[in-house]
LOPAZA-797698 format. One line per 5 residues: number of its first residue (from 1); their letters; for each residue x, y, z of N, C-alpha, C. Coordinates in steps of 0.02 Angstrom, whole numbers, plus 50000, padded with zeros to 5 digits. Each point is the difference from the previous one (the first is absolute). Example, Ala and Ser with C-alpha at 12.3 -4.5 7.8 and 13.67 -1.06 7.14 Angstrom:
1 = as = 50660:49716:50390:49955:50059:50000:50045:50060:50000 | 49982:50053:49964:50042:50059:50003:49961:50055:50037
END
This chain:
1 = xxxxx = 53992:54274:53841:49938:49984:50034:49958:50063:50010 | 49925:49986:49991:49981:50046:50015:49961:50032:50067 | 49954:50054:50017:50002:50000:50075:49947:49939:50023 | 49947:50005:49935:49964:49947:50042:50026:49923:50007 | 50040:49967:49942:50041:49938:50025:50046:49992:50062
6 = xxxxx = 50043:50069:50040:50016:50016:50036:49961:49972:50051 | 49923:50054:50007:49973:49984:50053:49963:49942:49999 | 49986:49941:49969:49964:49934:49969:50034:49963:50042 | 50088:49998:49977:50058:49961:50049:49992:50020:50069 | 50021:50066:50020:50003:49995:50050:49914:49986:50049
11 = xxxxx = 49935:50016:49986:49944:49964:50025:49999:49913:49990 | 50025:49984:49952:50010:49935:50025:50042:49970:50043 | 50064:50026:50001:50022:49980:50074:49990:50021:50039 | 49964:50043:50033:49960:50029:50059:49947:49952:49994 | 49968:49960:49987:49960:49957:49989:50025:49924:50015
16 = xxxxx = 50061:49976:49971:50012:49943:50015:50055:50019:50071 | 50022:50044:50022:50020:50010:50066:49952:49993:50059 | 49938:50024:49993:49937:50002:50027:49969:49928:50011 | 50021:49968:49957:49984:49924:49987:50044:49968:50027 | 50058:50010:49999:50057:49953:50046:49972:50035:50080
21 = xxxxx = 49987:50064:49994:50001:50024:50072:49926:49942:50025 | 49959:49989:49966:49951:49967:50024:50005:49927:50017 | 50031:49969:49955:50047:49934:50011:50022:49993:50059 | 50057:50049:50023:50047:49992:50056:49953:50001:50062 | 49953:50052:50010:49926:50000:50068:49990:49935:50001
26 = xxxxx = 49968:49974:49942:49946:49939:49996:50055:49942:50048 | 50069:50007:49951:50039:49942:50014:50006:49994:50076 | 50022:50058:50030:50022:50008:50078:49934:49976:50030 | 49912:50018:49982:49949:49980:50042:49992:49948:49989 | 50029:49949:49953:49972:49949:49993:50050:49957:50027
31 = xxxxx = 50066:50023:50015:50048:49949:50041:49991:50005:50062 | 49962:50046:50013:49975:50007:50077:49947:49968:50008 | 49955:49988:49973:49958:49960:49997:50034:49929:49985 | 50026:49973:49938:50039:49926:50039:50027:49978:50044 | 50023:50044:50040:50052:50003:50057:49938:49988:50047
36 = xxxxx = 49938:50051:50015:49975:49973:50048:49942:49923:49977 | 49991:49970:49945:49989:49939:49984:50038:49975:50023 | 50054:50015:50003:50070:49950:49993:50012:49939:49941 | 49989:50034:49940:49997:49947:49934:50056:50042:49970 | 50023:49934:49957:50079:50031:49983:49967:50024:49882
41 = xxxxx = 50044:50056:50005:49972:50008:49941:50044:50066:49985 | 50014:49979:49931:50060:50063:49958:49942:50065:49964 | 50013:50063:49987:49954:50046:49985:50038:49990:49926 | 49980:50037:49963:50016:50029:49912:49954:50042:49975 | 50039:50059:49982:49969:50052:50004:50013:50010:49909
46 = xxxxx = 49959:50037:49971:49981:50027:49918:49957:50041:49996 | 50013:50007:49952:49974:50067:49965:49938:49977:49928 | 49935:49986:50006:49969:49985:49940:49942:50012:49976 | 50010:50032:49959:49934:50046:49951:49986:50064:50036 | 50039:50036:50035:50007:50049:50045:49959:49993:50054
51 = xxxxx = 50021:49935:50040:49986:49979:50084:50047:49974:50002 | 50006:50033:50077:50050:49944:50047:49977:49916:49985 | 50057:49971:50004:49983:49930:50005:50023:49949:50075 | 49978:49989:50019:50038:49948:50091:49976:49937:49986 | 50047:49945:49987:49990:49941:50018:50024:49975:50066
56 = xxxxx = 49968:49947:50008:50035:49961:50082:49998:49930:49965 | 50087:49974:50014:49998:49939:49962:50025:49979:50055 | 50021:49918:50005:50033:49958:50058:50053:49961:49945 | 50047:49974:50043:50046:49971:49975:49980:49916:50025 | 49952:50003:50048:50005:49927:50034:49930:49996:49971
61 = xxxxx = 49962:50007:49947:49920:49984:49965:49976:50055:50037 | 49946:49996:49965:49957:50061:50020:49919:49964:50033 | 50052:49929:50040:49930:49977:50055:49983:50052:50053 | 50037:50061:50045:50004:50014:50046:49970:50075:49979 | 49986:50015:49919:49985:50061:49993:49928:50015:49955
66 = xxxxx = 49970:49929:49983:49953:49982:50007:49927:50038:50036 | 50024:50002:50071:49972:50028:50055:49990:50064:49961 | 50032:50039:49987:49997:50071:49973:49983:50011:49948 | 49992:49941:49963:49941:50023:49931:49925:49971:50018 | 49992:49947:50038:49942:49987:50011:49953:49970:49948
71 = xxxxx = 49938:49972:50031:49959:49984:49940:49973:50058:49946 | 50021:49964:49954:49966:50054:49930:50053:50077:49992 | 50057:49989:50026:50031:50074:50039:49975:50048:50042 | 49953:49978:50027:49961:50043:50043:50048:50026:50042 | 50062:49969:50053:50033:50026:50058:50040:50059:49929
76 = xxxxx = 50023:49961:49952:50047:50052:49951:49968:50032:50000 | 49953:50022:49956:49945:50051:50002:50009:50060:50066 | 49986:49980:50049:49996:50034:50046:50071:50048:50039 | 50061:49921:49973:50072:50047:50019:50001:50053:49953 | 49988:49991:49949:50017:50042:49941:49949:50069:50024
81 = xxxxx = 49975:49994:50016:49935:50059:50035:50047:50051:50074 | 50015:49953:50030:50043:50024:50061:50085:50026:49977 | 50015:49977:49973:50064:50023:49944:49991:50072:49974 | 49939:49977:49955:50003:50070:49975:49996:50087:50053 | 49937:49975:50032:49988:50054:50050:50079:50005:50065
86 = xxxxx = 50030:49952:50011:50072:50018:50013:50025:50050:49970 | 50021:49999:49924:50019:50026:49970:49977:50085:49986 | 49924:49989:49997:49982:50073:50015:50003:50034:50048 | 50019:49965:50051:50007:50036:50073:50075:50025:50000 | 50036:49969:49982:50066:50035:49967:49979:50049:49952
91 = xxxxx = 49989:50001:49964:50015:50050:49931:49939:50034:49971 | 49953:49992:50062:49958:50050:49972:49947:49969:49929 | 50048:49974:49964:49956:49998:49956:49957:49907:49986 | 49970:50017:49966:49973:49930:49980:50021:49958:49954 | 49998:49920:50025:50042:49958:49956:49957:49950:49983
96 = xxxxx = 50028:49976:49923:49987:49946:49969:50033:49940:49986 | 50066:49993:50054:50036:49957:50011:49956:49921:49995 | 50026:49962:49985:49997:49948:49965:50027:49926:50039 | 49977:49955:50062:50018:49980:50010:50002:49914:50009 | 50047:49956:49971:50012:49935:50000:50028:49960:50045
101 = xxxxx = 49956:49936:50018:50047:49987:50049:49983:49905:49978 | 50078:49959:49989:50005:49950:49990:49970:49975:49941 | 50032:50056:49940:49961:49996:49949:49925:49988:49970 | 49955:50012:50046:49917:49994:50005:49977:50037:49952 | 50032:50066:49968:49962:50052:49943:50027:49986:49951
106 = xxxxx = 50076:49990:50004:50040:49979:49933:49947:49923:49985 | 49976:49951:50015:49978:49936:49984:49937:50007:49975 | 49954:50070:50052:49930:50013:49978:50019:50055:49952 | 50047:50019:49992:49977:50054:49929:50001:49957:49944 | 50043:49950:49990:50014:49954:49954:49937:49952:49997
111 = xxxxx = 49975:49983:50042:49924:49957:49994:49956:50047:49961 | 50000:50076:50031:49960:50055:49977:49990:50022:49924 | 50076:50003:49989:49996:50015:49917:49996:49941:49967 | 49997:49940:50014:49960:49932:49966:49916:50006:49997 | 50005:50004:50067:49927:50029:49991:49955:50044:49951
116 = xxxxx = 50057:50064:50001:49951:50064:49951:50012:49967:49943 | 50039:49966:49978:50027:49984:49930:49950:49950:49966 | 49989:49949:50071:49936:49957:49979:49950:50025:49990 | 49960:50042:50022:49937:50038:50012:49999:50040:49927 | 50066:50057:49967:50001:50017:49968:49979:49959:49904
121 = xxxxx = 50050:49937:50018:49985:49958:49955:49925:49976:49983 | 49971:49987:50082:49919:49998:49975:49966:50034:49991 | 50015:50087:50022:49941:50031:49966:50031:50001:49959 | 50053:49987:49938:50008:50012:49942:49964:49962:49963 | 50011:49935:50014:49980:49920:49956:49909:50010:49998
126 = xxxxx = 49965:50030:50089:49938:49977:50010:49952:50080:49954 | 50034:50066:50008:49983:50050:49982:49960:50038:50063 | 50001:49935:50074:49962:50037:50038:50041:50037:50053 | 49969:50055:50051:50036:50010:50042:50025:49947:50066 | 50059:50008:50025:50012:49924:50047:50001:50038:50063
131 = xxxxx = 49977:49995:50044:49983:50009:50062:50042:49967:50052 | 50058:50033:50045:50041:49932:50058:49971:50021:50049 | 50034:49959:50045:49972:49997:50085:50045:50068:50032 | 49956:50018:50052:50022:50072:50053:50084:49994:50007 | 50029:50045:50003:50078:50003:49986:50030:50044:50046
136 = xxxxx = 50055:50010:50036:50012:50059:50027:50050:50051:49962 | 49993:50074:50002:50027:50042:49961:50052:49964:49945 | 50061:49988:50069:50058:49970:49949:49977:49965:49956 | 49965:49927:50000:49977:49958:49962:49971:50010:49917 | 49952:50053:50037:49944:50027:49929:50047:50037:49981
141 = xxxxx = 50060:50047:50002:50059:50038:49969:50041:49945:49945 | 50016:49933:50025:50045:49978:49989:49959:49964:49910 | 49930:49968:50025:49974:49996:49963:49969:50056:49935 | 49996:50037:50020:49989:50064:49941:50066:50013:49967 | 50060:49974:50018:50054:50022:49979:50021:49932:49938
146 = xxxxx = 49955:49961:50040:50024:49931:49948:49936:49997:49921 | 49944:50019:50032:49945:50028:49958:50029:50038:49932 | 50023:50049:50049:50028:50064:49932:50047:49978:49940 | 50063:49940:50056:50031:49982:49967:49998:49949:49932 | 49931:49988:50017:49933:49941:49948:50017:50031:49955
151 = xxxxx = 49958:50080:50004:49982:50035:49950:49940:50023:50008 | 49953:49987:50072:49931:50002:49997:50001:50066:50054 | 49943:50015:50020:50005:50047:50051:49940:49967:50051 | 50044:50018:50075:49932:49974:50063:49999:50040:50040 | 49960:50006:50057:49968:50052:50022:49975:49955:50089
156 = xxxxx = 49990:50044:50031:49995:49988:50078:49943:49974:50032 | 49954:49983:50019:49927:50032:50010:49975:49949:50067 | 49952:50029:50028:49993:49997:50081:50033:50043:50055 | 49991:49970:50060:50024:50043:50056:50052:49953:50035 | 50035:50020:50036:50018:49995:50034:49978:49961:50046
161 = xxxxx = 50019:49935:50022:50061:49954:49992:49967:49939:49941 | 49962:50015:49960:49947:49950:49953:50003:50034:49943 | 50056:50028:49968:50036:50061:49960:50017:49933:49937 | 50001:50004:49949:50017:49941:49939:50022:50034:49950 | 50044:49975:49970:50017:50013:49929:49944:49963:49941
166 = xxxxx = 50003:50042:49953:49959:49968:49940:50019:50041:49946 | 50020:49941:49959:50039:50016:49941:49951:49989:49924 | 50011:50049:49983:49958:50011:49926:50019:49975:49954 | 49945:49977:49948:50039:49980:49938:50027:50058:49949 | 50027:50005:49951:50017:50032:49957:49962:50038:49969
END
């Protein structure tokens, strides 16, 4: 091996240690936070695309956790906001932790990349650019990722919170 594969390995596990270390914060603030809901719910913690990952699943449906994703994920949205800054208050640093709760992102990423895939297909077929509705970060990510995976390339445009994807033709 040489020195820089050496040091490649060892920065990546200083990296995914950093990532479990961020996991374990999130997990502890967020069972403290069910505890004072008082809603019953298992954590699961991962590691993906280099973010922490936290789900909150239930074993009895996920009627009672509901509450915590809210309309449109807005309450998710917002835990995932308070999570993170937990997390930086521990460690200093800033996180991009990633968080699910009662499968709400796993179901919308999967709607999401139907989406880019459709959009992609029509600016292919129409030759024009396709224009979607305001998205939040995650959303317009998930869709550019399904875009690319077309073959086409899309792009961001607006402000904040009226922010859209629009995908080009070829």
């Amino acid at each position: 091996m040489t020195e820089g594969t050496t040091s490649a390995a060892a920065e990546g596990a200083d990296t995914l240690t950093r990532l479990e270390q961020e996991g374990e914060i999130a997990a502890d603030y967020l069972e403290g936070l069910l505890d004072i809901a008082d809603l019953d719910g298992d954590i699961d913690m991962d590691v993906e695309a280099d973010r922490a990952s936290v789900s909150i699943i239930s074993d009895t449906g996920s009627r009672d956790l509901q509450k915590l994703v809210g309309r449109d994920g807005e309450v998710l949205e917002a835990l995932q906001e308070l999570t993170r800054l937990a997390v930086h208050r521990e460690t200093g640093d800033r996180s991009r932790l990633m968080l699910d709760i009662a499968g709400y992102r796993a179901k919308k990423r999967t709607e999401l990349s139907e989406l880019g895939a459709k959009a992609a297909a029509e600016a292919k077929s129409s030759g024009e650019p396709v224009k979607l509705d305001p998205m939040t970060p995650f959303e317009r990510k998930v869709v550019h990722d399904a875009v690319k995976a077309a073959g086409l390339r899309s792009e961001s445009e607006g402000e904040e919170p009226q922010r859209f994807v629009v995908v080009l033709p070829a």
